[in-house]
Every structure is written in C-alpha cells, then in structure tokens.
C-alpha positions in Angstrom: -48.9 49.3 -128.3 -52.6 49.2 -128.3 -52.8 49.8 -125.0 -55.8 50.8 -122.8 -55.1 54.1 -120.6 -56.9 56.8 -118.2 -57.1 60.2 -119.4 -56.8 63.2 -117.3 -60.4 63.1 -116.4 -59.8 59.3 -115.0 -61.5 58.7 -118.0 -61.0 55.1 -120.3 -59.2 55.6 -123.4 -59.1 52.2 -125.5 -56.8 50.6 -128.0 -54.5 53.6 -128.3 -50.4 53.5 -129.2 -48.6 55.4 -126.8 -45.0 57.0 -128.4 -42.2 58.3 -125.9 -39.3 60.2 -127.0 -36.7 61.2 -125.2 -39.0 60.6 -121.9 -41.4 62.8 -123.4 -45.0 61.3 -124.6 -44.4 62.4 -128.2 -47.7 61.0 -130.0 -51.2 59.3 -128.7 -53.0 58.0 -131.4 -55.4 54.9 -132.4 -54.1 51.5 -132.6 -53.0 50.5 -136.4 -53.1 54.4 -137.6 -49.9 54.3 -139.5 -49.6 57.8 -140.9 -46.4 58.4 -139.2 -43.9 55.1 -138.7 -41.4 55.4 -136.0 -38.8 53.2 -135.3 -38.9 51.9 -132.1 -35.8 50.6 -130.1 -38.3 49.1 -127.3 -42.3 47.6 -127.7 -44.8 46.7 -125.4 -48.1 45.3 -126.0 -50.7 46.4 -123.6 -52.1 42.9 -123.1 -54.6 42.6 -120.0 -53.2 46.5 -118.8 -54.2 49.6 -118.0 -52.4 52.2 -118.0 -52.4 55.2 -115.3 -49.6 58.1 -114.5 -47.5 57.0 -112.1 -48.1 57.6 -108.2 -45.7 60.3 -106.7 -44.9 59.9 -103.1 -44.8 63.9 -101.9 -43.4 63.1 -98.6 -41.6 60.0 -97.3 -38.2 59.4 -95.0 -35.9 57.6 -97.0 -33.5 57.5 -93.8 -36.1 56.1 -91.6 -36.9 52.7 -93.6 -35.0 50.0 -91.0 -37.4 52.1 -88.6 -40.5 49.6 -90.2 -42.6 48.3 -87.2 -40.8 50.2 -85.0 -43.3 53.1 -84.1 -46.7 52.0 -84.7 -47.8 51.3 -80.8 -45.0 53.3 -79.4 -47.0 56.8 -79.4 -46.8 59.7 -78.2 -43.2 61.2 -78.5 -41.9 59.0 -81.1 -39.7 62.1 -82.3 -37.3 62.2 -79.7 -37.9 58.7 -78.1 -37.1 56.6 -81.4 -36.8 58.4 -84.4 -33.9 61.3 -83.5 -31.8 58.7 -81.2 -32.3 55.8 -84.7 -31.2 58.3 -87.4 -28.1 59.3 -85.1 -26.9 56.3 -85.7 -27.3 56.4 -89.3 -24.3 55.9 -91.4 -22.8 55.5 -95.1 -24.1 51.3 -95.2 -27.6 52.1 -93.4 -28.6 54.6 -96.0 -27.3 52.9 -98.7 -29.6 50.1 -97.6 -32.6 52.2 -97.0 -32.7 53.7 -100.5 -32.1 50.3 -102.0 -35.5 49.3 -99.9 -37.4 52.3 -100.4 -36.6 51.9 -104.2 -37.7 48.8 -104.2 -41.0 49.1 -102.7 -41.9 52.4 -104.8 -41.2 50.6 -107.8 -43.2 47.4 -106.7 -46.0 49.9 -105.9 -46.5 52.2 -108.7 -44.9 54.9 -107.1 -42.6 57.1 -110.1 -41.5 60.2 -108.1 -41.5 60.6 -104.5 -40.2 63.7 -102.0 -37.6 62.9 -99.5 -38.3 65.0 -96.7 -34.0 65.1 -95.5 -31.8 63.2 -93.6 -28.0 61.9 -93.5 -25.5 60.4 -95.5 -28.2 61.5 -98.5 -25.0 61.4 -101.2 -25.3 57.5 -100.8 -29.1 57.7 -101.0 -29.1 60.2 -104.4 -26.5 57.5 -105.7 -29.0 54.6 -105.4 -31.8 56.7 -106.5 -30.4 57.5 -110.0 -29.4 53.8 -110.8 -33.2 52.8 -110.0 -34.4 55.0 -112.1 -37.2 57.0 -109.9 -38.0 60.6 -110.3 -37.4 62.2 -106.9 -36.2 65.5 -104.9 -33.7 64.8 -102.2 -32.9 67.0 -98.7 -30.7 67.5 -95.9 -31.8 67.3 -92.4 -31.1 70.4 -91.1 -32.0 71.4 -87.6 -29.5 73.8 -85.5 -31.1 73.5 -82.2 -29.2 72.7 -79.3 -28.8 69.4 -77.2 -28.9 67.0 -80.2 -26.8 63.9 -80.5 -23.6 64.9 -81.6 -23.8 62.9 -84.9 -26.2 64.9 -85.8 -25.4 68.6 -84.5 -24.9 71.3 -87.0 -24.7 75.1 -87.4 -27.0 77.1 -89.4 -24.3 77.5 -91.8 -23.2 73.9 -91.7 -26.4 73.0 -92.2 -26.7 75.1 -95.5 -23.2 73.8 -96.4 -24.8 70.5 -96.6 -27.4 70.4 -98.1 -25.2 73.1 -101.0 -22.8 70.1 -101.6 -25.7 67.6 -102.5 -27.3 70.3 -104.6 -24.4 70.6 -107.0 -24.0 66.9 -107.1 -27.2 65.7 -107.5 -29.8 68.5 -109.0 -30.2 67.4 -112.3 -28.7 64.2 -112.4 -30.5 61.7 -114.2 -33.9 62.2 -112.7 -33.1 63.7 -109.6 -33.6 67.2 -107.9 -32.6 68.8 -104.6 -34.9 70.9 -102.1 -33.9 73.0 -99.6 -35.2 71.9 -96.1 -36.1 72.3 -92.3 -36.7 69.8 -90.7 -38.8 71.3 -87.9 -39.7 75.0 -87.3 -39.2 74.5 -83.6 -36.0 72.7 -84.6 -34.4 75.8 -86.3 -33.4 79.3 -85.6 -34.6 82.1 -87.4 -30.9 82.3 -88.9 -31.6 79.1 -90.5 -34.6 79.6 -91.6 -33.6 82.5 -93.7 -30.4 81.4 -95.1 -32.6 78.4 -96.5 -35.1 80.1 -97.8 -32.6 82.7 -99.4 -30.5 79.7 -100.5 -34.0 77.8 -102.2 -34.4 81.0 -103.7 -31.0 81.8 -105.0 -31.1 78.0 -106.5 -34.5 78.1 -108.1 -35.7 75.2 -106.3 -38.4 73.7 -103.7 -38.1 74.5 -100.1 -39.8 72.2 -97.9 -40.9 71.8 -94.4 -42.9 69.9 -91.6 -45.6 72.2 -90.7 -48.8 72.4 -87.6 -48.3 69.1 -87.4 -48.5 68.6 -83.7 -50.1 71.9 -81.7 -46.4 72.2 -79.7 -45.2 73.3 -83.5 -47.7 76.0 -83.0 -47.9 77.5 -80.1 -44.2 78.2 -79.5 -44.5 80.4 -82.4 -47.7 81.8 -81.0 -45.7 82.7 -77.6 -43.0 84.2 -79.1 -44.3 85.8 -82.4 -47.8 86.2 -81.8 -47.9 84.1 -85.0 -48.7 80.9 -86.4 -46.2 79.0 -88.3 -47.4 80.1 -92.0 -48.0 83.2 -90.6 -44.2 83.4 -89.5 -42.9 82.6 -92.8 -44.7 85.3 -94.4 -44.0 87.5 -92.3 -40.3 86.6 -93.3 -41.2 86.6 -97.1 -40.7 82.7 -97.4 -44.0 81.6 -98.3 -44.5 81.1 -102.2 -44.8 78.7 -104.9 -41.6 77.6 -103.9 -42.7 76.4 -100.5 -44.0 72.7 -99.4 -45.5 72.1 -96.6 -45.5 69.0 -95.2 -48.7 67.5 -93.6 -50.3 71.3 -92.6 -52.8 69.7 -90.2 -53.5 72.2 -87.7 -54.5 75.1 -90.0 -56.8 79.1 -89.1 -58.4 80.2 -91.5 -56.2 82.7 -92.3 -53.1 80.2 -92.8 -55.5 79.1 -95.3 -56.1 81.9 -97.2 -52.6 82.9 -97.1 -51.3 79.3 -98.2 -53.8 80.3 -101.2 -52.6 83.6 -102.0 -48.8 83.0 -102.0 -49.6 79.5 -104.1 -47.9 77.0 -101.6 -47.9 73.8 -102.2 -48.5 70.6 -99.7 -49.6 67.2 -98.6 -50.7 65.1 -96.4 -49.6 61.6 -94.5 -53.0 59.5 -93.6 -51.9 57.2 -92.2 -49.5 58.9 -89.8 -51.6 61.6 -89.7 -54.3 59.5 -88.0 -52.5 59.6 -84.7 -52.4 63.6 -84.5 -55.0 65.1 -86.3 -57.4 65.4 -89.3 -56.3 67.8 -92.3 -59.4 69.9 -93.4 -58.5 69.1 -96.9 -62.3 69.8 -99.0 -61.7 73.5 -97.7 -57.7 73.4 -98.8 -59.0 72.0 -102.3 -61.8 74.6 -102.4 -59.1 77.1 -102.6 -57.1 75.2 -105.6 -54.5 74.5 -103.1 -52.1 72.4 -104.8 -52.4 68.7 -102.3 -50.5 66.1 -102.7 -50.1 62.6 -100.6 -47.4 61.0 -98.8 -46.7 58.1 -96.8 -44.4 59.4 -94.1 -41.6 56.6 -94.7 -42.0 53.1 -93.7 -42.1 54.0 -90.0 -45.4 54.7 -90.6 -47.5 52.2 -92.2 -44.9 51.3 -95.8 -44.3 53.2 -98.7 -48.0 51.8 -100.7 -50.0 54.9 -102.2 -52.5 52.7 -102.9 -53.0 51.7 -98.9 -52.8 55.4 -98.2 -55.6 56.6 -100.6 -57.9 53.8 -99.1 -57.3 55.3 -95.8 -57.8 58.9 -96.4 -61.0 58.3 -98.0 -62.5 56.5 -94.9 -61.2 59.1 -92.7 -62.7 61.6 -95.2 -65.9 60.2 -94.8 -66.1 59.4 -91.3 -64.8 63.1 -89.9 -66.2 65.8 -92.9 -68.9 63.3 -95.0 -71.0 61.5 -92.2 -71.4 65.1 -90.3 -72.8 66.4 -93.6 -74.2 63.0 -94.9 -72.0 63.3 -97.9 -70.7 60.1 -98.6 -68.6 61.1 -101.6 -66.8 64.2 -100.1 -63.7 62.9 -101.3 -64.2 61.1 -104.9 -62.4 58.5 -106.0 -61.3 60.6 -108.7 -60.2 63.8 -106.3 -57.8 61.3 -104.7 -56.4 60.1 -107.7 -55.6 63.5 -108.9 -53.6 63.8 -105.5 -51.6 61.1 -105.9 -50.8 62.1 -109.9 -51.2 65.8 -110.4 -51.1 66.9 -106.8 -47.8 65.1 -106.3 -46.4 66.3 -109.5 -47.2 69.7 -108.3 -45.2 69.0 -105.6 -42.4 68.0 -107.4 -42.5 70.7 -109.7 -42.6 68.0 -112.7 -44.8 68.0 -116.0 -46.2 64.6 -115.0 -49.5 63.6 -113.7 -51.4 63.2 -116.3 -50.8 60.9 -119.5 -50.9 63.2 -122.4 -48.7 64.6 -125.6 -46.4 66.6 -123.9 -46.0 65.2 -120.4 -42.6 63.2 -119.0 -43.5 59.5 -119.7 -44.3 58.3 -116.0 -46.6 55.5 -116.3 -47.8 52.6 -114.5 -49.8 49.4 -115.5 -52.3 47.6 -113.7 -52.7 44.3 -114.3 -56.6 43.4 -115.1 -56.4 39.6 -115.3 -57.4 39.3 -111.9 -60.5 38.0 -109.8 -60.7 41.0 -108.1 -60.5 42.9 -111.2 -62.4 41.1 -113.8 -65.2 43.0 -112.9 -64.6 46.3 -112.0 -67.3 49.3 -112.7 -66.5 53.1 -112.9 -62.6 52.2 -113.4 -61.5 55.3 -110.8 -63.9 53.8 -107.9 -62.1 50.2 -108.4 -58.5 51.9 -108.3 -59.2 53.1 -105.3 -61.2 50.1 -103.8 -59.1 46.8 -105.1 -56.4 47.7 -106.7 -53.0 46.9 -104.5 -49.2 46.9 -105.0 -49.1 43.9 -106.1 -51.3 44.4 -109.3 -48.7 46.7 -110.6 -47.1 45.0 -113.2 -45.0 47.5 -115.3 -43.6 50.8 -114.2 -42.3 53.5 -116.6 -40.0 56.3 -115.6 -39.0 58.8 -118.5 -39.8 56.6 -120.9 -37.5 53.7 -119.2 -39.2 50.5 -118.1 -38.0 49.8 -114.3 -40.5 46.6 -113.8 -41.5 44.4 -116.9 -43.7 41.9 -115.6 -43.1 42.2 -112.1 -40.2 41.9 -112.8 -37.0 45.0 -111.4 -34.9 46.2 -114.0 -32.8 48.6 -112.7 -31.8 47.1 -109.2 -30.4 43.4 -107.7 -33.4 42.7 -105.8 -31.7 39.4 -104.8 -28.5 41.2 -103.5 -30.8 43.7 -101.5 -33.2 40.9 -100.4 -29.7 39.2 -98.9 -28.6 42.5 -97.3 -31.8 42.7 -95.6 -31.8 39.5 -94.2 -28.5 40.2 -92.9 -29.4 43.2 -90.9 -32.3 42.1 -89.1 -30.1 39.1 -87.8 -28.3 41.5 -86.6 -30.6 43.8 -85.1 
C-alpha cells in the first residue's frame, strides 16, 4: 500500500496501491481511493521503497555454482580444462546444493526469473527451484559428441529422453518451465539438433542454445556447410520465435537480419563475454531484436544483474559510444528494459513491466540509504548505485520470498552450513 513504483517508461509513479490476485496485478490505483474494498490476506506498506519488475537472469549455469572463483584467471580453454571435467563429477547432493545457492543469491539480488542454460541431475535442481519460489525455465545438457567423460556421455536419443522426463515433471509446476537445449553446436550432431528442435516444437516450448560465442563455433560450420551457425539452423527450419540464443557475439550481417526476420530471441553475458568478444548489441536493438541479459553462472563473475548492467554500459561506451562520441549509446533506461522486458521475452512470461495485467514480479529497493538519498533521474541511479544489497523485498507471483531482507521460502542457515561444509572439504 501506497507505494512508490516505476512504470514502463522507467518513469516514477507515487503513492499508488498495488492489488495482486492470483499472481496477477489485478488493480493500480491512488493511495486512499476506496471505490472498490478488497480483502486482503497479506499488506505491505511501501515505506522508504521503490518498486521495479523484477530482474530476469536469461542465461545462468545453475550446475556450475561451486565453480565460483574457479575460472576467472584461468583463460583460455576453460571449457574443457575446468568446466566439462567439474560438472562430470556432478551428482544428486552437488546440484541440490547449487540450486539452493543460486536461489539464494537471485533472491538476495532482485533477480525473479532466470534461464538455466542445462546441466545434470536438474530433477534435484527443479525440486529446489519450486520451494524458493523463482520463476525460471530449466534444461538438460545435451551434447552427443564423442570422447566425453563417461558420466556425462549420451546418445542423441538419450539425450532427448532426458531432457523429455524433466519436461513432464517439471513444465508447469509451480513457476517453473522446461526448454529444450544444446549445449554446443560443435557439441551435437545434426541428429540431435533436429530431434530437439522437433521435440521444442512438438512441446510448444523454448529451445535454447550457445551460439558465435567463440570463432571455433563458427568456422567448423563454415568448413563443413559453407554456413554460419544461424545460418545452419535456418537452413534446417529451426530458427523462430521459439529459439534463444545464448550470448550471439560473433554475428554477419546477414545472421542479423535473419535473427530479425524469424523473431529470435537472445542475450548477452558481460561480464563473461568480456574475455571473447563484444556483442554489436545497438544494431541487434535497431532491429527490435528481443535482448535479454545474463550472468553466465557464478563461474563468471556471481549471479548480480545489477553488477552486470554496470559493466555492459562501460563496455558499451568504451567499444560503440567513444568511436562515435556518443556517451549515452546504451541508456540507462535501454538496459533496464533488458533486464525486465528483454528477459521476460526470453522467458516467454507476461512480466517486465508493472502494470494491470502482468504476473506480479516485483522488487523493492530500499531508499533510506546515503547513497540513495539523493538520487536524480531515478533510471540513471539504478543503474549507477543501486547494488544487491539494497534489495529489500522480492515478489514472485504475488508471493513475498524476502520481507525485509529477510528469505522466506528457503533455510538460509541450513544452506549457509552446507556450504561451509563443502569448501572444507574441497
């Protein structure tokens, strides 16, 4: 009640009462207008807040969290030097452990959805993703090539099988969803490739991929095909509103345009993207290409949207702005809609925005702070200041997670202790 928000346009709306029904925003209207009295199992005053739609994480690695400080000096080849040989070893405890962290730190951070871009045991994952509360879509890894560690080996159809079995466990459940996934391009065969796409088709859901990430995911297919990866897929029929592509660095022109014809979706990683290139992303957005940003997983630099946004600004400005002197070639307000409407187009979720209408996904920031006492254009400050730890209450669906700072819907003490317990034993 009477609580201060940010319209679509990043925009401050005061002294408004926000109603959620069902995890639907059923009513906005002015503080004290009592036309219409509802009865109201839960109330919260909006104090010292502002409210914002919550952050969606469009590509992390929930498998890859005991990975943290693991990779950052460790380039080049992190793939098959660390990350591969690590989640070999994963099992039923490990990921149990690693959704209970990543959960965590998403809710700590503002974070309401996120996209998991696949990996193992993901039934015990998907378990401790529903009792948090998130909004999320779940994958297998699936990757038939040859020579991996036998943990880890599948068939194409094995591989499908998988990721099948989650999909009638989990899509749907509470907030959760399933994509369809490869992990790799270079990591599948084409029979793969086309039985997951058939199958994401078949299920009327996402599927999602790593894509021109590094220029040996290119020029394989450039070798072989005489193609470039999105090229590939369309000339398979695969590429489609449907489709996510992960990171999409390394991009022609004409993947460009055809990312913009057949409506894909996808998002970039800035922090780990700094190590391997630069995404063109004011031409991508030109082209009302849906963009949405991840964190990679904690591997790569932790699971804050906020820290991410900071960084893909000043990379903005260093590699497209300072060539043009265009300090503002990514606004404040651009990168907030990536992180709320990009990522829920990613998702494939009616969040993003808070308005009548829209799943009830919000966040709130807590302004009784020096840093924030004085803050400006509000979007310009969110971007500048704000930080994980000025999130104070996160709202999933209509269900409060964090009151206060305070986790609702997980033991953070119990997790805290299983923590400890594996790095002593590490």
């Amino acid at each position: 009640m009477n609580v201060d928000f940010l319209d679509e346009n990043w925009e401050r709306v005061r002294g408004r009462d926000i109603v959620i029904r069902d995890g639907v925003i059923l009513e906005i209207r002015k503080h004290g207008d009592s036309e219409t009295v509802y009865e109201a199992n839960e109330t919260v005053d909006g104090g010292e807040m502002l409210y914002l739609p919550g952050f969606i994480d469009s590509h992390m690695h929930t498998g890859q969290q005991l990975l943290r400080g693991r990779v950052l000096d460790a380039m080049p080849m992190i793939w098959k030097r660390i990350m591969l040989p690590f989640e070999s070893t994963l099992n039923e405890e490990k990921m149990r452990l690693s959704a209970e962290l990543a959960a965590l730190d998403m809710i700590r951070s503002g974070t309401c959805g996120f996209i998991d871009a696949g990996s193992y045991f993901m039934d015990k994952a998907a378990e401790v993703y529903e009792t948090s509360g998130l909004r999320g879509a779940l994958s297998v890894s699936t990757m038939d090539e040859e020579g991996l560690p036998a943990s880890i080996a599948m068939t194409a159809e094995e591989a499908i099988e998988k990721t099948d079995i989650l999909f009638e466990r989990f899509h749907g459940k509470g907030n959760l969803k399933v994509f369809y996934s490869l992990r790799s391009l270079i990591s599948c065969s084409e029979d793969l490739i086309e039985r997951a796409a058939i199958r994401a088709r078949e299920k009327g859901t996402t599927l999602q991929a790593h894509m021109n990430e590094y220029p040996g995911e290119i020029t394989p297919f450039l070798s072989r095909f005489q193609k470039r990866p999105y090229e590939f897929l369309d000339a398979k029929g695969i590429l489609g509103p449907w489709f996510l592509g992960a990171h999409s660095l390394l991009l022609s022109e004409e993947e460009k345009d055809l990312m913009c014809d057949r409506q894909v979706r996808i998002c970039h990683c800035p922090f780990s993207n700094c190590g391997k290139a630069v995404p063109e992303t004011p031409s991508l957005l030109r082209r009302q290409i849906p963009v949405g940003i991840g964190t990679d997983g904690a591997a790569h630099g932790g699971l804050s949207l906020w820290n991410e946004m900071r960084i893909f600004r000043s990379v903005m400005n260093v590699t497209c702005g300072v060539p043009l002197a265009e300090p503002a070639i990514m606004p404040a307000k651009t990168i907030l809609d990536m992180v709320t409407k990009g990522g829920a187009a990613c998702l494939g979720e009616e969040t993003g925005t808070i308005a009548v209408g829209k799943r009830a996904d919000l966040i709130g920031i807590d302004l009784d702070a020096p840093h924030l006492w004085i803050h400006g254009v509000i979007s310009n400050t969110l971007v500048e200041s704000v930080s994980a730890e000025d999130v104070k209450n996160v709202i999933v669906g209509g269900r409060m997670l964090m009151k206060n700072r305070e986790i609702l819907t997980l033991d953070e003490e119990k997790i805290r202790r299983e923590a400890r317990a594996f790095t002593k034993g590490v």
